[in-house]
N, C-alpha and C positions, 0 to 999 in steps of 0.2 A: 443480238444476245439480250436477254430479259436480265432486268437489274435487280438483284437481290438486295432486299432492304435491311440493315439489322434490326432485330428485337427492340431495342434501345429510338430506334431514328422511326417507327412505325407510329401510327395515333393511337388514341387511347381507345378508338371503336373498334379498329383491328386486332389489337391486344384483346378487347372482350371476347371479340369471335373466335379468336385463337384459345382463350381460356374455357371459352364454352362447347368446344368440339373434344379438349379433352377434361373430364370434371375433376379427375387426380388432380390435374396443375392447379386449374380453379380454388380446390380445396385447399392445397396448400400455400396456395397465395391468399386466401382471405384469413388462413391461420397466423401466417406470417406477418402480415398486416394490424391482426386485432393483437397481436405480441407486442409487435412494435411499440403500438399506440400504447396500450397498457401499462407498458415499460415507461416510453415516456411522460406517461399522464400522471403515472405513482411517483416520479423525482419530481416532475414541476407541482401537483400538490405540498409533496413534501416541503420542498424549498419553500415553497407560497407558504405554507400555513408557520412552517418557522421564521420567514420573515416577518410575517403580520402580527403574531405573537410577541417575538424578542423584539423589531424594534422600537417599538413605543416606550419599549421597558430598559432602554438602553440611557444610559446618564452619568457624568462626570466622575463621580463617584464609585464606581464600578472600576475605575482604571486609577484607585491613587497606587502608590507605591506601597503602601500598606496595607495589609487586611487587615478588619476589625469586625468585631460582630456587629456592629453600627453598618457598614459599607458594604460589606460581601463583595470586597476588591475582587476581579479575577486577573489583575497583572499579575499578581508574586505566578498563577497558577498557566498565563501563557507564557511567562519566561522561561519556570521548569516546563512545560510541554516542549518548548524548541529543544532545551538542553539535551529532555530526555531522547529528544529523536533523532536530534543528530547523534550523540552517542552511538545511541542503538544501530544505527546509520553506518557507522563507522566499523563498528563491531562487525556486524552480519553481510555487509555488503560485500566485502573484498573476500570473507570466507566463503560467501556460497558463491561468487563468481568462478574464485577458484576453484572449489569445488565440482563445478559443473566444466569448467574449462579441464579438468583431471579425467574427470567421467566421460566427456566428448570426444577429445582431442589426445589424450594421453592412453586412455585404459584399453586394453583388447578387448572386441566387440563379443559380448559375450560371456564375458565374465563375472562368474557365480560371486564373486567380491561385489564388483558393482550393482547387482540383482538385488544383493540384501540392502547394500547402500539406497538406493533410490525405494523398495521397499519400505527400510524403513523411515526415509524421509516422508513417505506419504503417509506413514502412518505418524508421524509424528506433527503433520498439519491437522490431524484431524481433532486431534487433542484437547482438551477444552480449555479454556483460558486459566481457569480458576487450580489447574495442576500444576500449569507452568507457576502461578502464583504459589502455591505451597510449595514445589520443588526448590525456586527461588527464596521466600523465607526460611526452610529447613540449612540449605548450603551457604548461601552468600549473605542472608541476615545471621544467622547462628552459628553456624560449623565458620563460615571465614571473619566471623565477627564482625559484618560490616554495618550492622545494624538493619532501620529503615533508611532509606539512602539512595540519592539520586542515582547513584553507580548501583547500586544492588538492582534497581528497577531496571536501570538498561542494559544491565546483563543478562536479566530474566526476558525485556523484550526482544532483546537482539538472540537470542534460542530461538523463540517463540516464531520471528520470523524469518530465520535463515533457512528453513526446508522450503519456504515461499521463494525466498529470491532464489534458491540455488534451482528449484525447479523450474522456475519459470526461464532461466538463466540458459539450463539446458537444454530446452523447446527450441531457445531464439535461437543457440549455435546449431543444432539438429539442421532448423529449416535454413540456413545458409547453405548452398549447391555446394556439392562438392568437387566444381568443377572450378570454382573459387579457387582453392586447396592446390590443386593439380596444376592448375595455370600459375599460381605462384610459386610452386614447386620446379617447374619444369624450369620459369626464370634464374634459377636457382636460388630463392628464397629460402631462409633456413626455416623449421618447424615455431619458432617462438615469432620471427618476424613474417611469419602468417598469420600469426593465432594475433598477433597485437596491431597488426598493421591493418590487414584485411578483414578474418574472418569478426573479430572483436567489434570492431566500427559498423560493419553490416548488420549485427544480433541487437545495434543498441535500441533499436525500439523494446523489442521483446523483453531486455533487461531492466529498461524505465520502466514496462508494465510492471514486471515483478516489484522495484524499488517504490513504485508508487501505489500498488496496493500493500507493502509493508509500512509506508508512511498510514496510508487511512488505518490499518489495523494497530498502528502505533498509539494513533492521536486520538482512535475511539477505545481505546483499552482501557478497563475500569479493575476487573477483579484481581491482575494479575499483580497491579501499580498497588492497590491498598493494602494489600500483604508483602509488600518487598518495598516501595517508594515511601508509602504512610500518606498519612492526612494532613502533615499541617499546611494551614492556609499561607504560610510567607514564604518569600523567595528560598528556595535552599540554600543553605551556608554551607559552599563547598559541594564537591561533591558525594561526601559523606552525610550530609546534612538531608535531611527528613523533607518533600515538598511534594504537593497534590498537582496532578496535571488539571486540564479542562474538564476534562471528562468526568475524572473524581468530583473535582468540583462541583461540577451540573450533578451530579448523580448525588452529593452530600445535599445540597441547597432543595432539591427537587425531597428526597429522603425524608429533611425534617419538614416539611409539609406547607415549613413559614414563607417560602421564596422563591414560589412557583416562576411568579414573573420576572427575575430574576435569573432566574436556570432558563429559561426562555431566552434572556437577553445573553446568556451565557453561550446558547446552543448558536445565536446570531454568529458569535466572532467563533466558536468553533468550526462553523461549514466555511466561513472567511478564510480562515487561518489552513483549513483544507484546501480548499483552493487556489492558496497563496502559494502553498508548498510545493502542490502539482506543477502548477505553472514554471518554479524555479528550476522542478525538477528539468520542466520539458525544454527550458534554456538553454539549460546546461548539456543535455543529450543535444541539441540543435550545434551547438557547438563543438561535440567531440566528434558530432557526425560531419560535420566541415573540415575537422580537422585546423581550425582555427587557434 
């Protein structure tokens, strides 16, 4: 009996000959290829030329506990960053989980309610930042009187990205088998202790993806935070209290033209402080996923 080799266990001369007898596969493997690269070549730039940039321009003063036009402190401005995205965090998370666990597991397949529901979620991801920023000043600055104000901004970002998590939310319960369901059913498992025990714990990748691209679009958010959060440089007092995220930040410093290298050093603990976040995130799903 001849032994058949897989794709994967074959050398990379067999692999040409086999790409070159059919030129479709060829082409789309060399397309796939020069994507890849591309994709990767444009973040490791990216990171590269903002490291080389910010850190030289990174220095003691940059982190007192005060801002002053002398320092262009950016602690007061990572504090309220965290504040504002766990908020927002806290807000949007649980509502579009449930949401999407209503839309999956509770609604009739098929229904012209949920059609408009997920319609209009998508249409309301599409939205540009700068509406959610005026919807948010018109209601939660003016009409609820909350001012500029750390709470006013993470009520505006937690909208902004709850069509995100709720979407993405309901992709990961989708691709969980349905045979999942059925076999927990038949033990006789009741409908809530599926959905939380089983189907839940299986989706949690797919719902980190949503939660963590609601963090990046949190912690990169500039036009929505300046009309609802405000400008000022110090830590907010309260959460009624006025305070600029990172990104404001970089985008004020960069703005007035005097402290380029500085918005540079600023962008450094930005992608830092991105990547701190992901990481935390992906602990913490590593752990619901153990069940630990």
């Amino acid at each position: 009996m001849e032994n058949v080799q897989g794709i994967n266990q074959t050398s990379a001369r067999q692999k040409a000959k086999n790409y070159c007898r059919h030129p479709g596969s060829l082409a789309v493997c060399v397309v796939t290829i020069f994507a890849a690269v591309l994709t990767i070549g444009a973040l490791l730039t990216l990171i590269i030329w903002v490291l080389w940039k910010g850190i030289p321009n990174l220095s003691p003063e940059l982190f007192s506990l005060n801002y002053t036009s002398d320092n262009q402190s950016m602690l007061p401005a990572i504090l309220n960053t965290v504040i504002i995205t766990v908020l927002a965090l806290l807000i949007a998370v649980p509502v579009g989980i449930g949401s999407a666990i209503y839309l999956v597991e509770y609604a009739k397949k098929g229904n012209r309610f949920v059609n408009i529901i997920r319609m209009t979620t998508e249409t309301l991801q599409g939205i540009p930042s700068i509406i959610y920023g005026l919807f948010g000043y018109l209601f939660f600055n003016n009409t609820l009187k909350m001012g500029y104000s750390i709470l006013s901004g993470s009520l505006t970002l937690a909208i902004m990205i709850l069509p995100l998590v709720m979407r993405t939310t309901e992709e990961a319960l989708l691709a969980v088998p349905d045979s999942y369901r059925e076999g927990s059913f038949g033990l006789g498992a009741g409908k809530c202790r599926t959905i939380f025990k089983l189907v839940l714990p299986s989706a949690i990748p797919g719902i980190l993806a949503g939660v963590i691209l609601g963090i990046g679009r949190i912690v990169g958010e500039t036009a929505a935070l300046i009309f609802t959060a405000g400008t000022v440089g110090d830590i907010a007092n309260g959460l009624l209290g006025s305070g600029r995220t990172l990104a404001v930040h970089m985008y004020l410093l960069s703005n007035e033209g005097l402290y380029i290298d500085k918005a540079y050093a600023v962008a450094v603990i930005l992608l830092v402080l991105v990547l701190l976040l992901n990481a935390v995130s992906n602990f913490i799903a590593g752990k619901l996923k153990k069940g630990d």
